[in-house]
C-alpha positions as CSV (number, residue, x, y, z in Angstrom):
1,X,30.3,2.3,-56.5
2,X,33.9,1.1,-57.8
3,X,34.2,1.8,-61.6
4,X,36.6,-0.5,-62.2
5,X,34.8,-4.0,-61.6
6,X,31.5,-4.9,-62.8
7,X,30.0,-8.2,-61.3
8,X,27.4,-10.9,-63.0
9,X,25.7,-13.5,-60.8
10,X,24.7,-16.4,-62.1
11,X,22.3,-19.2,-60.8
12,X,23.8,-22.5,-59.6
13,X,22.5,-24.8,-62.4
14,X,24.1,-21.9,-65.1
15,X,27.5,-21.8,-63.5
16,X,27.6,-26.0,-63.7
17,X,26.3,-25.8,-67.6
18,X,28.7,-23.8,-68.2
19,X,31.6,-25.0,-66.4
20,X,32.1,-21.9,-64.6
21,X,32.2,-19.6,-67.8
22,X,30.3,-17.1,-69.0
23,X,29.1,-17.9,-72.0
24,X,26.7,-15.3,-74.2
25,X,22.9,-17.1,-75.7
26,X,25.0,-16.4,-79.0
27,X,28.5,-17.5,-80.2
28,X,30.1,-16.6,-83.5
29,X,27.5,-13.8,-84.4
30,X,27.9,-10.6,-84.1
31,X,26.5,-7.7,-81.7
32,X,23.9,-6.9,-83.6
33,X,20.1,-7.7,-83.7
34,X,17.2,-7.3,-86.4
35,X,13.6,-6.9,-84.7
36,X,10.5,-8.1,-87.0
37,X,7.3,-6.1,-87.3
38,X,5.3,-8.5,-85.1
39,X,4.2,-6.4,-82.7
40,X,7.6,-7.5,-80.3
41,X,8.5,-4.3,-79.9
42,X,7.4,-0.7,-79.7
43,X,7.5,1.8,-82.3
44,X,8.6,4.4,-80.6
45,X,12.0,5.3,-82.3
46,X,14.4,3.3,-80.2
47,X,14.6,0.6,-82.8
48,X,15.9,1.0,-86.2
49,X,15.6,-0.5,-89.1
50,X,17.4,-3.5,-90.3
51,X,20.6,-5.1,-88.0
52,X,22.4,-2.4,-85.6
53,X,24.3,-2.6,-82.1
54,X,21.7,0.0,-80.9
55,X,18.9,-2.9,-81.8
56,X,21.0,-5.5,-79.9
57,X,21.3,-3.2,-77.2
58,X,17.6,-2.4,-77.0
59,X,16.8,-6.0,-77.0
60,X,19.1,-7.9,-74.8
61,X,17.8,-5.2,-71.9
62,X,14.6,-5.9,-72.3
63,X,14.6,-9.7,-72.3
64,X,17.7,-11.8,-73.9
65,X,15.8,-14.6,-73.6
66,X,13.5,-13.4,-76.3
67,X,16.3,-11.4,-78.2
68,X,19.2,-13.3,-77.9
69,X,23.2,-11.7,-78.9
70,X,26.4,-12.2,-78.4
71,X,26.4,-10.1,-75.0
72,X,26.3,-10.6,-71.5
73,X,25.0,-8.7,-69.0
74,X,26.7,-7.0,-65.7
75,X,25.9,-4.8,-63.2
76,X,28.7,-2.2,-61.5
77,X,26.7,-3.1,-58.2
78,X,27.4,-6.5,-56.4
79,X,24.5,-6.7,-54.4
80,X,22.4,-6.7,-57.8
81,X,24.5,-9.1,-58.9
82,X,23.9,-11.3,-55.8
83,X,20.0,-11.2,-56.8
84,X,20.5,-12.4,-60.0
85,X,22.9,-14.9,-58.4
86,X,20.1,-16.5,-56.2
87,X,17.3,-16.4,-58.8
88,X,16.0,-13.4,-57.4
89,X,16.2,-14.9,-54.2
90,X,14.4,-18.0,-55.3
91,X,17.3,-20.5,-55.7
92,X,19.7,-21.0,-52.4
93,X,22.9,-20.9,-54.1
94,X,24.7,-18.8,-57.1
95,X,27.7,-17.3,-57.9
96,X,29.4,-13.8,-58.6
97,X,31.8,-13.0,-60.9
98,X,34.0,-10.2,-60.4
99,X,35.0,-8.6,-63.4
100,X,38.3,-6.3,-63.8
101,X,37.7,-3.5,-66.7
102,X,41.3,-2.5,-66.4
103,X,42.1,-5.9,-68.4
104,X,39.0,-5.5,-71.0
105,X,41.1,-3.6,-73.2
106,X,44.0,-6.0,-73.7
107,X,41.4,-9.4,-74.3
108,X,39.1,-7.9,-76.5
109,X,35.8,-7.2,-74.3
110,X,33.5,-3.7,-75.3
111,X,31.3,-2.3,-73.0
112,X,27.7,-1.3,-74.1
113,X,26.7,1.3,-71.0
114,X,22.3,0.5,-71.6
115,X,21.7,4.1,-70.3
116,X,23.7,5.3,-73.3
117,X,22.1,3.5,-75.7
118,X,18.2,3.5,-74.5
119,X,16.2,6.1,-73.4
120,X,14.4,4.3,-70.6
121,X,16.7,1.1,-69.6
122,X,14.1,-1.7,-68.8
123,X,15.8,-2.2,-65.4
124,X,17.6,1.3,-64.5
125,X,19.0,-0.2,-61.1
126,X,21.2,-3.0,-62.5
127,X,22.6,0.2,-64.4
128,X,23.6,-2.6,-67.0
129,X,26.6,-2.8,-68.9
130,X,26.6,-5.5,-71.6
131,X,30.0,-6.7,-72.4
132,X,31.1,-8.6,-76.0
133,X,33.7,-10.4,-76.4
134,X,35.6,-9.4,-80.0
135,X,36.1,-13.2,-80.2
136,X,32.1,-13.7,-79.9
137,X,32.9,-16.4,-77.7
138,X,32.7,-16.5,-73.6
139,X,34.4,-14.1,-71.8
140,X,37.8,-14.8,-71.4
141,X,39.0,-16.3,-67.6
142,X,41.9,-13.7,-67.6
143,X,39.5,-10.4,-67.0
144,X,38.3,-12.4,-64.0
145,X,39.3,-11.2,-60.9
146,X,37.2,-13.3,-58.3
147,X,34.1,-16.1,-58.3
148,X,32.0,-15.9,-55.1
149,X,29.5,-18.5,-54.0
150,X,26.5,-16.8,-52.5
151,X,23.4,-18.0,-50.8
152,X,19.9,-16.7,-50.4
153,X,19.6,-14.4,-48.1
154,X,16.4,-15.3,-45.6
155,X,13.3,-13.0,-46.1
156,X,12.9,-11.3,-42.7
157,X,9.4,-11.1,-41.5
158,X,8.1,-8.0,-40.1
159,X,7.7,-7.4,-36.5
160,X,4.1,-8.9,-35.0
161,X,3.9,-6.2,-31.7
């Protein structure tokens, strides 16, 4: 593994929406999150009470299409962020962004390691990274370093001898 690039793969149809940015499910709020006693989430201590980073954290790992912020997830592995790219190896075609964190610094993006901020990450082989923008806007083109197009790979099917 390189430490200094993470990588994000995004589907086709998500790359065209969003003109080839990546855009969080939340702009102009801050990386925080408050969870409701509705039985969403587990009290087991990994919450806390009222709006945190550690409950925005917790809940965009888990699923931030249910708990929504400001973040975006990466992965320091490109081949986990190929499967995302290809819908899990459902869709034919994505894309992967290569991400330089020797320029996060200098444009404003913080890094939010999941590992160090929950317990049991929800998906401990993407070893996540959640990166915010300070502008709470998309991530900005300059800490870009490359787009790849990927496709699908084939599923192989086992040997009939």
């Amino acid at each position: 593994m390189n430490d200094r690039y993470l990588y994000r793969g995004i589907n086709q149809e998500m790359y065209e929406k969003a003109n080839g940015e990546l855009r969080p499910k939340l702009i102009n709020q801050p990386f925080s999150y408050v969870f409701k006693s509705d039985g969403s989430i587990k009290a087991n201590g990994s919450a806390t009470a009222g709006p945190s980073k550690q409950n925005a954290v917790l809940g965009h790992q888990l699923n931030s299409s249910k708990f929504p912020t400001s973040g975006i997830s990466t992965t320091p592995f490109l081949e986990r962020a190929q499967y995302y790219a290809t819908g899990k190896r459902k869709n034919s075609t994505g894309y992967v962004f290569k991400l330089d964190r020797k320029r996060f610094r200098e444009y404003g993006i913080e890094e939010y390691i999941v590992s160090e901020w929950v317990e049991n990450p929800n998906t401990p082989e993407n070893a996540e990274v959640i990166l915010v923008s300070q502008a709470l806007r998309e991530l900005p083109r300059q800490i870009i370093a490359m787009v790849t197009k990927v496709n699908a790979q084939p599923k192989v099917a086992a040997d009939s001898a």
